[in-house]
N, CA, C and O atoms as a printed pandas DataFrame, in Angstrom:
     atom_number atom_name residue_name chain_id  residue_number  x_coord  y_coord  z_coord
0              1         N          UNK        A               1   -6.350   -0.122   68.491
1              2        CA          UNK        A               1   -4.912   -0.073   68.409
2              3         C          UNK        A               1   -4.295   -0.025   69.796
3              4         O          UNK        A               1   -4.833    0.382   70.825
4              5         N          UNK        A               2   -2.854   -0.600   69.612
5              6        CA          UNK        A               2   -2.288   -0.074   71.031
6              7         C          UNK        A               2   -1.100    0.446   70.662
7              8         O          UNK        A               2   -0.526    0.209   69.600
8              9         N          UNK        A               3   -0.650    1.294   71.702
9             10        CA          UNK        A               3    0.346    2.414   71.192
10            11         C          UNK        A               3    1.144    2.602   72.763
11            12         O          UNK        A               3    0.548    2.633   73.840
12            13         N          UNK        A               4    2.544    2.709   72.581
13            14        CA          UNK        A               4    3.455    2.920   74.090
14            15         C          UNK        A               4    3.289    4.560   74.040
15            16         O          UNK        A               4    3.332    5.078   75.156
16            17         N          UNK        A               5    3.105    5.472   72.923
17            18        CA          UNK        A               5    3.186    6.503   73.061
18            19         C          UNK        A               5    2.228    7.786   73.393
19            20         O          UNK        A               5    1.109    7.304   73.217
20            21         N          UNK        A               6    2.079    8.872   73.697
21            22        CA          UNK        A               6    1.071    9.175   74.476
22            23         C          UNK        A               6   -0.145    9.789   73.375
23            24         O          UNK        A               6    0.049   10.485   72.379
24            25         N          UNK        A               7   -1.005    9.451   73.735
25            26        CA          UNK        A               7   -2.633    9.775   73.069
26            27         C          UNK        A               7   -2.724   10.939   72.702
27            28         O          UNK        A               7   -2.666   11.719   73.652
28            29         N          UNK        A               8   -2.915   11.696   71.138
29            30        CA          UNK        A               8   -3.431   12.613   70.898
30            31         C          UNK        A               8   -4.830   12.659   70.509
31            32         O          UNK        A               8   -5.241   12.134   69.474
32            33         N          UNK        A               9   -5.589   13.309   71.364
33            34        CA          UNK        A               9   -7.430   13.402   71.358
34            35         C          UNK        A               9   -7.708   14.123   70.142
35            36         O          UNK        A               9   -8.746   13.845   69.543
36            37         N          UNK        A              10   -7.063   14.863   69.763
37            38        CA          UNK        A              10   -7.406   15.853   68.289
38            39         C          UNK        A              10   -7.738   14.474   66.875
39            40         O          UNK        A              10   -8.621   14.227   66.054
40            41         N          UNK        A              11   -6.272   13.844   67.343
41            42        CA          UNK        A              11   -6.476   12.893   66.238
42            43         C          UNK        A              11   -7.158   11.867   66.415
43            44         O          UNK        A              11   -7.722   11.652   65.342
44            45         N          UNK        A              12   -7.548   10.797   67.442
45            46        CA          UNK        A              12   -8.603   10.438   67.856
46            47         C          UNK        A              12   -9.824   11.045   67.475
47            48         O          UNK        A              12  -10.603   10.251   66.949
48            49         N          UNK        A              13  -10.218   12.172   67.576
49            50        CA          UNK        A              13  -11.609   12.915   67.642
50            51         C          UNK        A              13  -11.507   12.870   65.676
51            52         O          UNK        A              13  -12.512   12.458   65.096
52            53         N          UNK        A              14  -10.746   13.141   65.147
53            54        CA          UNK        A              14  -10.300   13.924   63.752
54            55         C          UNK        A              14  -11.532   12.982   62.922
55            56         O          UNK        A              14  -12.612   13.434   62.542
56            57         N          UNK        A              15  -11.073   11.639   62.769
57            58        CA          UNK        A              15  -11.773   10.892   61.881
58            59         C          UNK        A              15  -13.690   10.496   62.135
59            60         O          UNK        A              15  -14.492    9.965   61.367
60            61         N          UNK        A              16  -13.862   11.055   63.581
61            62        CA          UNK        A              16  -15.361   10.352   64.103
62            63         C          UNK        A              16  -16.381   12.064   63.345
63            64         O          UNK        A              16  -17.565   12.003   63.011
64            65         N          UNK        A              17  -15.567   13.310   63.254
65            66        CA          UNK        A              17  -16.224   14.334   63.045
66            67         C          UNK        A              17  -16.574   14.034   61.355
67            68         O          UNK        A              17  -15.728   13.661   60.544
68            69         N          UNK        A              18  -17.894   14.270   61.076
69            70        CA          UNK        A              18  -17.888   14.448   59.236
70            71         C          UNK        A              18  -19.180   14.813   59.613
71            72         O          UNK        A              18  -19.705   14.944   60.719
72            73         N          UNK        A              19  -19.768   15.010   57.966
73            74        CA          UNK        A              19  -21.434   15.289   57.929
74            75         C          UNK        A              19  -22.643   14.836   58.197
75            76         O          UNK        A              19  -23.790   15.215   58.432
76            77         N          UNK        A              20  -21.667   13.427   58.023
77            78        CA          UNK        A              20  -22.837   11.891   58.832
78            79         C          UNK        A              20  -23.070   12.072   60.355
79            80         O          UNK        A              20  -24.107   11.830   60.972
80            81         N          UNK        A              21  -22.154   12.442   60.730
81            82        CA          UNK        A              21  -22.106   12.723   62.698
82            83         C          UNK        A              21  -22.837   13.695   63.538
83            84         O          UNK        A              21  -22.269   14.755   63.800
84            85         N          UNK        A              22  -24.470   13.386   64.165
85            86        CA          UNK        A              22  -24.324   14.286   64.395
86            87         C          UNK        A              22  -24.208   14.220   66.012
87            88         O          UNK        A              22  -24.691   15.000   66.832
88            89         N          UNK        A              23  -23.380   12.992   66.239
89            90        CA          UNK        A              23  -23.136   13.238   67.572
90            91         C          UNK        A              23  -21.692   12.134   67.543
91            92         O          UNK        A              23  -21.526   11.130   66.850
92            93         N          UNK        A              24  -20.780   12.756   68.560
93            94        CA          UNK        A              24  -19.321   11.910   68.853
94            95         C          UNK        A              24  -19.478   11.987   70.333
95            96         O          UNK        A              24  -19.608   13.014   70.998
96            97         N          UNK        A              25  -19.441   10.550   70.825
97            98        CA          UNK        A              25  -19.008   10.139   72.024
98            99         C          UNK        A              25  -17.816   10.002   72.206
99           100         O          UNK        A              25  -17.179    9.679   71.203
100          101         N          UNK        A              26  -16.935   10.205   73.679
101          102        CA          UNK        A              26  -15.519   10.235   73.369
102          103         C          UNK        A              26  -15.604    9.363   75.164
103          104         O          UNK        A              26  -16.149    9.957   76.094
104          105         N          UNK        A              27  -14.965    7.916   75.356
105          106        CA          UNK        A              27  -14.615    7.878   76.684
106          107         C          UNK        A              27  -12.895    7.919   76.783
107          108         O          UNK        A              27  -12.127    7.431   75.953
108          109         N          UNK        A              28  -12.542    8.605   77.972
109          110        CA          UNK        A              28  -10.991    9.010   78.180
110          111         C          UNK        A              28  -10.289    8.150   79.140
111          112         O          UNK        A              28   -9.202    8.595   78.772
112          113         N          UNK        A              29   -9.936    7.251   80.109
113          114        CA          UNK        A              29   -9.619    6.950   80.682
114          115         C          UNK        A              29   -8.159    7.077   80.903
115          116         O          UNK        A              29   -7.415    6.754   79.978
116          117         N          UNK        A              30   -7.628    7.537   82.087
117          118        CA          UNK        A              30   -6.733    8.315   82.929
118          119         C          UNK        A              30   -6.336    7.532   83.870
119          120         O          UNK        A              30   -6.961    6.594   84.366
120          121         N          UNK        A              31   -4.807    8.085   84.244
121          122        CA          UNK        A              31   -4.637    7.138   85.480
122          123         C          UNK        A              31   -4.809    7.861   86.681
123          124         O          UNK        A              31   -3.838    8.577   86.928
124          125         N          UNK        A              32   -6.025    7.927   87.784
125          126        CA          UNK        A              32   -5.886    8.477   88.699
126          127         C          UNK        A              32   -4.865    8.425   89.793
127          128         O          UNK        A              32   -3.780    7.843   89.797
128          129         N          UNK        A              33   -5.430    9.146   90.715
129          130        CA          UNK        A              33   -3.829    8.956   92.026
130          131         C          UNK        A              33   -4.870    8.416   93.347
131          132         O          UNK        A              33   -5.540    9.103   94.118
132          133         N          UNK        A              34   -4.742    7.203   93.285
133          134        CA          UNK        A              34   -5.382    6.487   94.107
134          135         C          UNK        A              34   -4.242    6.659   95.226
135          136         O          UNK        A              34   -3.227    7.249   94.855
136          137         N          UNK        A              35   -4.308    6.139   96.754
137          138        CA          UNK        A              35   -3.859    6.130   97.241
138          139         C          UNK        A              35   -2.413    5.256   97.259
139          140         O          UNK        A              35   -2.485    4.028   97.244
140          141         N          UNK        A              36   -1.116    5.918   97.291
141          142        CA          UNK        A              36    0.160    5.058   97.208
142          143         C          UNK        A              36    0.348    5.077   95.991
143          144         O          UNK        A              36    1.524    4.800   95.757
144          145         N          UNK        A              37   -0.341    5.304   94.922
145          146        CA          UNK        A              37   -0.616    4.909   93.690
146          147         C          UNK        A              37    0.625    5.943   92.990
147          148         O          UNK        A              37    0.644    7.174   92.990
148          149         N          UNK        A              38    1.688    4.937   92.374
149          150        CA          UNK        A              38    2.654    6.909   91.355
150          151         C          UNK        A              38    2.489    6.595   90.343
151          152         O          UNK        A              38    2.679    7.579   89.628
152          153         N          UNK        A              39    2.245    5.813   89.808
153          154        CA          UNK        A              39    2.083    5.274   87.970
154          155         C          UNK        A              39    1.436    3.609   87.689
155          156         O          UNK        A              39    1.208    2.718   88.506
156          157         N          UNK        A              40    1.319    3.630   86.665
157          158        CA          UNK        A              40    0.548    2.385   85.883
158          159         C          UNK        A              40    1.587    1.688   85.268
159          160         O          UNK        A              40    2.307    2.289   84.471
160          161         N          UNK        A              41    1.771    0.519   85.515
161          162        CA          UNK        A              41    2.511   -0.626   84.426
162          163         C          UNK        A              41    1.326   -1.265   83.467
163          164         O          UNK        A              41    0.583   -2.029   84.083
164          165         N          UNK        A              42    1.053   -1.104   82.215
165          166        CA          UNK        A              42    0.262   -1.924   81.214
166          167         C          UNK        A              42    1.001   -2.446   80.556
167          168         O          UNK        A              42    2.017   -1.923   80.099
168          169         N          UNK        A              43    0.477   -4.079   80.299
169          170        CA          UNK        A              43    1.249   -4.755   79.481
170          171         C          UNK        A              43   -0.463   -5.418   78.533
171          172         O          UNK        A              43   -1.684   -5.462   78.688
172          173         N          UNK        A              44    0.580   -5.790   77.606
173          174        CA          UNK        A              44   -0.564   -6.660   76.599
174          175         C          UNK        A              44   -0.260   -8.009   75.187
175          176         O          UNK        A              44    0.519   -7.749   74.270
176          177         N          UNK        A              45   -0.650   -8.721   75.224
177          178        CA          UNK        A              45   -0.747   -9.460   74.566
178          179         C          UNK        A              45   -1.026   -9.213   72.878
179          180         O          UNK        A              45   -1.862   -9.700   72.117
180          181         N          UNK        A              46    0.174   -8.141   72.656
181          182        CA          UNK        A              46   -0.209   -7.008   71.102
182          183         C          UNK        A              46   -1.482   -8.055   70.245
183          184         O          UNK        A              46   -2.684   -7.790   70.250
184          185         N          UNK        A              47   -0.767   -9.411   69.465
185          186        CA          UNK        A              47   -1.975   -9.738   68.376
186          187         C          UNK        A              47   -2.977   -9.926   68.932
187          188         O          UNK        A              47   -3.904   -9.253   68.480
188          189         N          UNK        A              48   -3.362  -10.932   70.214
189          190        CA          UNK        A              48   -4.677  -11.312   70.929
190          191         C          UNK        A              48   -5.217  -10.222   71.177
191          192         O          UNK        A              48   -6.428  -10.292   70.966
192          193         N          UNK        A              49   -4.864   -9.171   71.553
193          194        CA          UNK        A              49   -5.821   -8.027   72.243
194          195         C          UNK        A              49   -5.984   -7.214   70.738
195          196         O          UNK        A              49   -7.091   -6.699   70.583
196          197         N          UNK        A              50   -5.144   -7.064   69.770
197          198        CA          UNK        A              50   -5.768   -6.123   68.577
198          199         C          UNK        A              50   -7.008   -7.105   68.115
199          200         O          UNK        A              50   -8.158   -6.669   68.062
200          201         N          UNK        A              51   -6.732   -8.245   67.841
201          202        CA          UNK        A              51   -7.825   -9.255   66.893
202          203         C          UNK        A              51   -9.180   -8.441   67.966
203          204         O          UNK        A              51  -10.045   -7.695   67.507
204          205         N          UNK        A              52   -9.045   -8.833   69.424
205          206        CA          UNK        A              52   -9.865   -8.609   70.017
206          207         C          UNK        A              52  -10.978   -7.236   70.245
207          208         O          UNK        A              52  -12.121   -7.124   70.690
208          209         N          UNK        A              53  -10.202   -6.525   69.816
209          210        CA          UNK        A              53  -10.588   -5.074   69.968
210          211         C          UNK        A              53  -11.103   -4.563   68.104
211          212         O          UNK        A              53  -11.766   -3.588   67.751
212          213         N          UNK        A              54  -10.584   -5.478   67.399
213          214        CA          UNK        A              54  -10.824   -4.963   65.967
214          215         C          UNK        A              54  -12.415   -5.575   66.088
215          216         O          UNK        A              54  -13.271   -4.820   65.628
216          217         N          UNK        A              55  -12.968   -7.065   66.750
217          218        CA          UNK        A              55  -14.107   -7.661   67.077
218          219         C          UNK        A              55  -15.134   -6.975   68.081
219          220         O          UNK        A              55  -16.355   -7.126   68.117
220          221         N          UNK        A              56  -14.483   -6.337   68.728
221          222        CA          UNK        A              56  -15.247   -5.515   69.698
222          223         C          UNK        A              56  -16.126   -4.273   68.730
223          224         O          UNK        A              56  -17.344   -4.147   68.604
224          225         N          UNK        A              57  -14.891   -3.359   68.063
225          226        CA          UNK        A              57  -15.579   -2.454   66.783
226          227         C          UNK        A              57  -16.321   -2.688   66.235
227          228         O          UNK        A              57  -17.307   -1.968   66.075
228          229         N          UNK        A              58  -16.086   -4.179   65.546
229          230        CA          UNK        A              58  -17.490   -4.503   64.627
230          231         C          UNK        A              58  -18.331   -4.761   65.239
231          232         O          UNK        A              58  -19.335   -4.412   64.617
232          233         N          UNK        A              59  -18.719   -5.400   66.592
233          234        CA          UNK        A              59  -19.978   -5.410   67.264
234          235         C          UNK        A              59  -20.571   -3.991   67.123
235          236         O          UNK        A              59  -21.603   -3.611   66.570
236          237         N          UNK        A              60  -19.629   -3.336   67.775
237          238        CA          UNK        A              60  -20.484   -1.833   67.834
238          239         C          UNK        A              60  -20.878   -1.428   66.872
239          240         O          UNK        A              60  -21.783   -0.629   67.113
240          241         N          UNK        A              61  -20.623   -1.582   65.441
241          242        CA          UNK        A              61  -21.094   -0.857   64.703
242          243         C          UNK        A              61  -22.349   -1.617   63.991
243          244         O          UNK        A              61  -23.277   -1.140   63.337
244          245         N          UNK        A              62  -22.043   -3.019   64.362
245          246        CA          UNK        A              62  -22.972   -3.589   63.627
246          247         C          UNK        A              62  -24.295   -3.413   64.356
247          248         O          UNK        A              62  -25.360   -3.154   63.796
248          249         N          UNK        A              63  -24.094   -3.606   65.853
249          250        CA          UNK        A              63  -25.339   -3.618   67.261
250          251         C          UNK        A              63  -25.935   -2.063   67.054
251          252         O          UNK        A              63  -27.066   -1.760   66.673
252          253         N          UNK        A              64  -25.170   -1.444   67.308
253          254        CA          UNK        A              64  -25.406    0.340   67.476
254          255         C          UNK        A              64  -26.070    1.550   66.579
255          256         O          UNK        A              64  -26.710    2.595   66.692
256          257         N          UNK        A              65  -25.127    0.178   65.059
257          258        CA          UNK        A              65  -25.335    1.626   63.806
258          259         C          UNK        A              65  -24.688    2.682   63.629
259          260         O          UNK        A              65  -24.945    3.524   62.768
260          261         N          UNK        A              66  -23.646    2.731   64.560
261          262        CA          UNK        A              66  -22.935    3.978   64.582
262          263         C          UNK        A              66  -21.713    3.447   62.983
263          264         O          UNK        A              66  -21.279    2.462   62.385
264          265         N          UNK        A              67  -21.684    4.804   62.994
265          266        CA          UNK        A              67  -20.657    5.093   61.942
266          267         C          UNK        A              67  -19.192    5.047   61.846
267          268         O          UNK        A              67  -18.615    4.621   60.846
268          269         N          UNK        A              68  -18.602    5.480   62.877
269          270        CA          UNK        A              68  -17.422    5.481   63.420
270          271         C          UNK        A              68  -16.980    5.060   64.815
271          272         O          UNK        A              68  -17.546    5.554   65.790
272          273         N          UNK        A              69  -15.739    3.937   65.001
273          274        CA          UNK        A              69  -15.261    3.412   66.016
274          275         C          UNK        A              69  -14.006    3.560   66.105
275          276         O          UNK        A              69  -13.367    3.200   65.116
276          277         N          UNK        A              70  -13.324    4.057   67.146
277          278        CA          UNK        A              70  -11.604    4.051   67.347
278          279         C          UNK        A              70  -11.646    3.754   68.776
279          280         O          UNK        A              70  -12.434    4.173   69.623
280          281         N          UNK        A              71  -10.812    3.081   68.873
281          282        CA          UNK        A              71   -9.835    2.819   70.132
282          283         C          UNK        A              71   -8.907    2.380   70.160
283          284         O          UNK        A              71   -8.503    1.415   69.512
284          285         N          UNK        A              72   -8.190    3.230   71.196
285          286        CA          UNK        A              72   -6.676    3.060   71.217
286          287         C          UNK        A              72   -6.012    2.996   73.024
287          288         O          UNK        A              72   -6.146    3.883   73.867
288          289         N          UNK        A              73   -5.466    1.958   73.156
289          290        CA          UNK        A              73   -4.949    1.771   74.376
290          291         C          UNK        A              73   -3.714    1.725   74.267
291          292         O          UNK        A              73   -3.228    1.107   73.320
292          293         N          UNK        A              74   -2.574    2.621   75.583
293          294        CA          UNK        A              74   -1.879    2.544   76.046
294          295         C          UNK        A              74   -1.174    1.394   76.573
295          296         O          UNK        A              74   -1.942    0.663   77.199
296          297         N          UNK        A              75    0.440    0.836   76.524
297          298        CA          UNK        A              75    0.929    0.212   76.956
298          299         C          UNK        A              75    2.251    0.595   77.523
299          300         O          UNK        A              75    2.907    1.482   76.977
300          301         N          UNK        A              76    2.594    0.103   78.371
301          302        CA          UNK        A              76    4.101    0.733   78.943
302          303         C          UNK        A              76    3.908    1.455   80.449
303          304         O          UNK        A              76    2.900    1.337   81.145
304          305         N          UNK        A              77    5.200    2.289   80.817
305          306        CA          UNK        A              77    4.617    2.935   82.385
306          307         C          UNK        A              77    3.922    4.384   81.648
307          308         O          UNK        A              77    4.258    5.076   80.687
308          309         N          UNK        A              78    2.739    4.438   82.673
309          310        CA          UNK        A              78    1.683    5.368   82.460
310          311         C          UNK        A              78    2.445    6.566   83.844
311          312         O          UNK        A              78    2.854    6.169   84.935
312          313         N          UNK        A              79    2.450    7.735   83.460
313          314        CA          UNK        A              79    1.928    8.669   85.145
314          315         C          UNK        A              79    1.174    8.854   85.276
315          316         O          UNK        A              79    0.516    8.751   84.240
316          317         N          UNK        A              80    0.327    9.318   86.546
317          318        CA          UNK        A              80   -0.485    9.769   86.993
318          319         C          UNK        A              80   -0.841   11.154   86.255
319          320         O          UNK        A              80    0.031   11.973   85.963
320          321         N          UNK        A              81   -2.438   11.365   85.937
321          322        CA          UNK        A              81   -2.894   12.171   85.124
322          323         C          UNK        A              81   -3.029   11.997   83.386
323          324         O          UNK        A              81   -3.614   12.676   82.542
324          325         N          UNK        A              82   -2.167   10.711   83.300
325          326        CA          UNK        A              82   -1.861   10.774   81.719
326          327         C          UNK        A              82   -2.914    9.874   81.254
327          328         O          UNK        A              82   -3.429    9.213   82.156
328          329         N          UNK        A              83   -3.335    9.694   80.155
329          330        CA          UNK        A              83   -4.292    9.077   79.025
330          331         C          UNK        A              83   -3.969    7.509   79.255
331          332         O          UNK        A              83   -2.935    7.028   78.792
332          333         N          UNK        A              84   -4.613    6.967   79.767
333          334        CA          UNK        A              84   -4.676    5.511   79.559
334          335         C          UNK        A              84   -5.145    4.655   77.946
335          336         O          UNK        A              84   -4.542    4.073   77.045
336          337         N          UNK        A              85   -6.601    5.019   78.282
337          338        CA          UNK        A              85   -7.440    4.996   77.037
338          339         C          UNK        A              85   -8.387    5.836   76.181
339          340         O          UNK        A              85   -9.265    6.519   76.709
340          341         N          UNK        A              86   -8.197    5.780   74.766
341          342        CA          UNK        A              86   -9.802    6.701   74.304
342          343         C          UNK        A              86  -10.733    5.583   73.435
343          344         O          UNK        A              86  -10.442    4.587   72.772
344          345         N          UNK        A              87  -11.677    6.087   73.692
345          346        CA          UNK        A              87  -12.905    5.111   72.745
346          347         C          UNK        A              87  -13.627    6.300   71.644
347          348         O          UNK        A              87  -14.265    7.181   72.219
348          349         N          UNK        A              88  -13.590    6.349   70.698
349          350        CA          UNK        A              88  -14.635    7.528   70.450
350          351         C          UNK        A              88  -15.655    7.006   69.056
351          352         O          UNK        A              88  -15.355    6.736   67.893
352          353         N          UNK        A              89  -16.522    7.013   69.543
353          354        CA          UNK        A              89  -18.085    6.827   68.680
354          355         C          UNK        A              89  -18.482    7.899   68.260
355          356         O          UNK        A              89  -18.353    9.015   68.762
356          357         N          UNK        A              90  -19.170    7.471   66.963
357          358        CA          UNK        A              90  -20.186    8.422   66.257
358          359         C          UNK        A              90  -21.511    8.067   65.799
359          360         O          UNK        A              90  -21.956    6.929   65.947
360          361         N          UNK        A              91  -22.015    8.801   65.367
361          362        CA          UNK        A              91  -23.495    7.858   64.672
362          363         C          UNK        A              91  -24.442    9.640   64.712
363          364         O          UNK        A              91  -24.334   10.624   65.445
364          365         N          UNK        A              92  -25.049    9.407   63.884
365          366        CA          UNK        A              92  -26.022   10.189   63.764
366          367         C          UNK        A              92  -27.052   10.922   64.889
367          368         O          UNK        A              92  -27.667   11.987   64.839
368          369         N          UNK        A              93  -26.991   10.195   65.605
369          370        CA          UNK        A              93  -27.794   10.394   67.117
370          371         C          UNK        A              93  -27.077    9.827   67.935
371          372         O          UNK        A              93  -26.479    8.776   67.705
372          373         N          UNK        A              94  -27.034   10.682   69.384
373          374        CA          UNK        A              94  -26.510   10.639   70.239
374          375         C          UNK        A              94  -26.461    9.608   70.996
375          376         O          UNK        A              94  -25.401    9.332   71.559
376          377         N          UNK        A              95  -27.709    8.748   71.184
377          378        CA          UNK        A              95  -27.850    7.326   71.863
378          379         C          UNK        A              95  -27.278    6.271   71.591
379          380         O          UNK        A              95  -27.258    5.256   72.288
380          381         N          UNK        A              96  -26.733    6.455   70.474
381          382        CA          UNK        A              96  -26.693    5.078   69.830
382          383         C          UNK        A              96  -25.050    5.422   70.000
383          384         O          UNK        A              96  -24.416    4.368   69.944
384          385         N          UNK        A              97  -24.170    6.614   70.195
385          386        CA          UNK        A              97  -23.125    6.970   69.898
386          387         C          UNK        A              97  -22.753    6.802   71.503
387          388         O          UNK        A              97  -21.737    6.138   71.709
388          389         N          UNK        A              98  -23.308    7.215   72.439
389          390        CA          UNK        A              98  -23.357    7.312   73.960
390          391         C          UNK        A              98  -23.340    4.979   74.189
391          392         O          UNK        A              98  -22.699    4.189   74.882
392          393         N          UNK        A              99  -24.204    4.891   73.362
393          394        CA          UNK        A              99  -24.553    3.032   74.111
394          395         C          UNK        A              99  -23.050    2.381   73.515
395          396         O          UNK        A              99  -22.325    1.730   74.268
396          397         N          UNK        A             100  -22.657    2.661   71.972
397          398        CA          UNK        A             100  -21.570    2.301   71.475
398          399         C          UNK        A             100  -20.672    2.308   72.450
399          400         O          UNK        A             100  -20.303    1.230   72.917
400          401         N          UNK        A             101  -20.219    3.375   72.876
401          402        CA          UNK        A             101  -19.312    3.949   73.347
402          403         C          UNK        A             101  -18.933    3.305   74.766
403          404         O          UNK        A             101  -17.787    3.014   75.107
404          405         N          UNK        A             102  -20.416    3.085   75.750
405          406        CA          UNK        A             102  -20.040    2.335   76.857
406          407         C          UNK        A             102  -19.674    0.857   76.479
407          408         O          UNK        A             102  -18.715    0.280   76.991
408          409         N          UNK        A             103  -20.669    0.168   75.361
409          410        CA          UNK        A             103  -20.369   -0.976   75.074
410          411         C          UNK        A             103  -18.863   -1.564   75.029
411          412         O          UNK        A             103  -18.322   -2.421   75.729
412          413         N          UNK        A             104  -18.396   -0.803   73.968
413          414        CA          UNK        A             104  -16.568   -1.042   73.506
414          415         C          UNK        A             104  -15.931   -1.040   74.858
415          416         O          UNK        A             104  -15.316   -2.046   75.212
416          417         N          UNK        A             105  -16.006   -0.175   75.515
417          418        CA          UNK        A             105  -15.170    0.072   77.253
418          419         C          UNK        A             105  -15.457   -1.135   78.142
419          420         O          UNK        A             105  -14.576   -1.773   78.718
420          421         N          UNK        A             106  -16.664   -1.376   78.200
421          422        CA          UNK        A             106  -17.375   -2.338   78.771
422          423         C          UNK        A             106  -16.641   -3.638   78.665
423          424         O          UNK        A             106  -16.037   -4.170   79.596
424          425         N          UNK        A             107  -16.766   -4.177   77.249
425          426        CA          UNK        A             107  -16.014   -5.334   76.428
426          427         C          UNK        A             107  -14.588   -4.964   76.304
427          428         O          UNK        A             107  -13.859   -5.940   76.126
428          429         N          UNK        A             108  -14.100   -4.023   76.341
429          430        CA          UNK        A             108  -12.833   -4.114   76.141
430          431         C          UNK        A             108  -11.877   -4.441   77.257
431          432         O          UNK        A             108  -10.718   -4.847   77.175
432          433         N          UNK        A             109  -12.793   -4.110   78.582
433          434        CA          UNK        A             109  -12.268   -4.322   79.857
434          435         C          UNK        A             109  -12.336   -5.806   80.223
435          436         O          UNK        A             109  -11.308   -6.435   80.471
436          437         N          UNK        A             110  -13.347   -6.270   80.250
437          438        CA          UNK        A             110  -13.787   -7.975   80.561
438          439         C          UNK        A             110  -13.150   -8.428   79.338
439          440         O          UNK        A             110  -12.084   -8.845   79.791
440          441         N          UNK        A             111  -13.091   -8.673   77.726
441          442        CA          UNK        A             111  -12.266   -9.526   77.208
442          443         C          UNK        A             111  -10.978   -9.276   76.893
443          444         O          UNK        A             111  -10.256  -10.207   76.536
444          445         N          UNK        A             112  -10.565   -8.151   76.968
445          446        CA          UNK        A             112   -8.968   -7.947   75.997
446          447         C          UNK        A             112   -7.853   -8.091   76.983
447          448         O          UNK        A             112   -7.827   -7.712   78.154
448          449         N          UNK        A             113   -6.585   -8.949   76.020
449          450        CA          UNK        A             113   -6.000   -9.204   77.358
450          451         C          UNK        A             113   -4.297   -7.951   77.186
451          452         O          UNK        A             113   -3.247   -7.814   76.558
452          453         N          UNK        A             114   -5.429   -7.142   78.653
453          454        CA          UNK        A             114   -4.223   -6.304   78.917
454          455         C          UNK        A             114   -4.525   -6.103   80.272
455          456         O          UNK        A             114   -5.649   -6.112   80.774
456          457         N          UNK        A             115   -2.985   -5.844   81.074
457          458        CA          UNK        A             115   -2.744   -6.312   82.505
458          459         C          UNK        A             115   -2.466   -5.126   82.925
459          460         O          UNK        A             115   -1.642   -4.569   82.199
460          461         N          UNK        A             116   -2.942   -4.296   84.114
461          462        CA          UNK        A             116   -2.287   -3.550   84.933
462          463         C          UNK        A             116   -1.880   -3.659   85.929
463          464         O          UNK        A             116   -2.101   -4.516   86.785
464          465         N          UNK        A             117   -1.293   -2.872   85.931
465          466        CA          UNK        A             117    0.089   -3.129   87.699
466          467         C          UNK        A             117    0.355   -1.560   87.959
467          468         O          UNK        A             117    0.803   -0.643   87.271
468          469         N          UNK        A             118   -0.096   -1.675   89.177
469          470        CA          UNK        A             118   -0.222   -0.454   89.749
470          471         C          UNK        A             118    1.230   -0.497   90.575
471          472         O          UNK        A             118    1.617   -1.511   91.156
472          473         N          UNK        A             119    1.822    0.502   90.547
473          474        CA          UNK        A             119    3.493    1.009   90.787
474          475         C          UNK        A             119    2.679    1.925   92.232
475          476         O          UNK        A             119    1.649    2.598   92.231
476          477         N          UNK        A             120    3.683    1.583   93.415
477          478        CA          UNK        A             120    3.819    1.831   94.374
478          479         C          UNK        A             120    5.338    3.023   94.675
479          480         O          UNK        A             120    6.033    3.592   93.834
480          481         N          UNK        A             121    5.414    3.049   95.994
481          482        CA          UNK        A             121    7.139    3.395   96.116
482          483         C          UNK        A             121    7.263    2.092   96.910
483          484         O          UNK        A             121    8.417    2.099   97.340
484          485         N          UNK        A             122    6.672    1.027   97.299
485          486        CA          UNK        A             122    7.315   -0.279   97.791
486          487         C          UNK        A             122    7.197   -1.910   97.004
487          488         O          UNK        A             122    7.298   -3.096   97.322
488          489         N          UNK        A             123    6.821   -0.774   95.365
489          490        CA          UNK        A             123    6.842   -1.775   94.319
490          491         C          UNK        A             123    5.766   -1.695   93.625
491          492         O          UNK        A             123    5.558   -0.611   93.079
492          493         N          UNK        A             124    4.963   -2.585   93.473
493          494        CA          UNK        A             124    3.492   -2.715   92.381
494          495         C          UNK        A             124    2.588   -3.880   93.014
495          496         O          UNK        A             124    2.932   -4.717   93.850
496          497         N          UNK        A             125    1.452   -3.725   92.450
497          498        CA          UNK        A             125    0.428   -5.070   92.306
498          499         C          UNK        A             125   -0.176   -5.092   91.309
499          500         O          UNK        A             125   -0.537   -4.079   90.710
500          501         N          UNK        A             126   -0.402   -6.301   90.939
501          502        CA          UNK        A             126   -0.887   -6.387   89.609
502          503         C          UNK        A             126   -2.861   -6.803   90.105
503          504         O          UNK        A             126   -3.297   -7.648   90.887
504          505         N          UNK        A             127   -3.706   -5.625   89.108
505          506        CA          UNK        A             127   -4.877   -5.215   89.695
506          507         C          UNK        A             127   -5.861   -5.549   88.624
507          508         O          UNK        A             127   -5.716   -4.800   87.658
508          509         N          UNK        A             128   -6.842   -6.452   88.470
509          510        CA          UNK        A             128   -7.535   -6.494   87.765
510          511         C          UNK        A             128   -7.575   -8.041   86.744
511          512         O          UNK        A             128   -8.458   -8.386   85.958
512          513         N          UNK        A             129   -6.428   -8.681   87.063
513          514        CA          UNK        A             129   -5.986  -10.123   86.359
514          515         C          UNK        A             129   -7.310  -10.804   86.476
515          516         O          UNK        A             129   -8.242  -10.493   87.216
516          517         N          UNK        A             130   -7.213  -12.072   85.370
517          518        CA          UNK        A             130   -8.217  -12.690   84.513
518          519         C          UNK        A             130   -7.683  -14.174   85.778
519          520         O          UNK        A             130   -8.207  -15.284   85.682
């Protein structure tokens, strides 16, 4: 999913916890304070990047075995410190919930099309374009 509004991890985490789980991977991604750096501009291509990311899930679950997949990315101006992205995996064992988990981040970075632009005080650059 993508969402302008800010990430709650409770509810993220909510659906990967059950009796089947006995392990949840969670990756968080944040906007650090790189140098010059005051906030994040994300933009995205809403249908291309959901189709894309709903395809990314089913890899993982189909490759991995894991049980549960969510991700949800941020769009709009980000601040510094705030939630960019969460990924969170489950699966019965930890490996397979840990490999999921880098996988989706992995793929979600190289195919989905969403743009950042890093906000300056003498403007932005756009960091990471295809």
């Amino acid at each position: 999913m993508i969402t302008e509004g800010a990430i709650d991890l409770a509810e993220m985490l909510r659906g990967a916890i059950s009796p089947e789980s006995g392990a949840v991977v969670a990756f968080i991604g944040v906007v650090r304070a790189d140098p010059g750096v005051t906030a994040l501009e994300i933009e995205a291509y809403d249908d291309a990047a959901l189709d894309e990311l709903r395809r990314i899930k089913e890899e993982a679950i189909s490759r991995f075995g894991v049980s549960y997949v969510n991700i949800l990315h941020r769009k709009g101006r980000i601040s510094l410190g705030e939630i960019i992205v969460v990924v969170a995996c489950a699966s019965p064992h930890r490996k397979d919930a840990f490999d999921a988990c880098e996988y989706v981040i992995d793929e979600l970075k190289r195919r989905v099309l969403i743009w950042k632009k890093e906000l300056t005080g003498e403007g932005g650059r756009w960091v990471n374009t295809r």
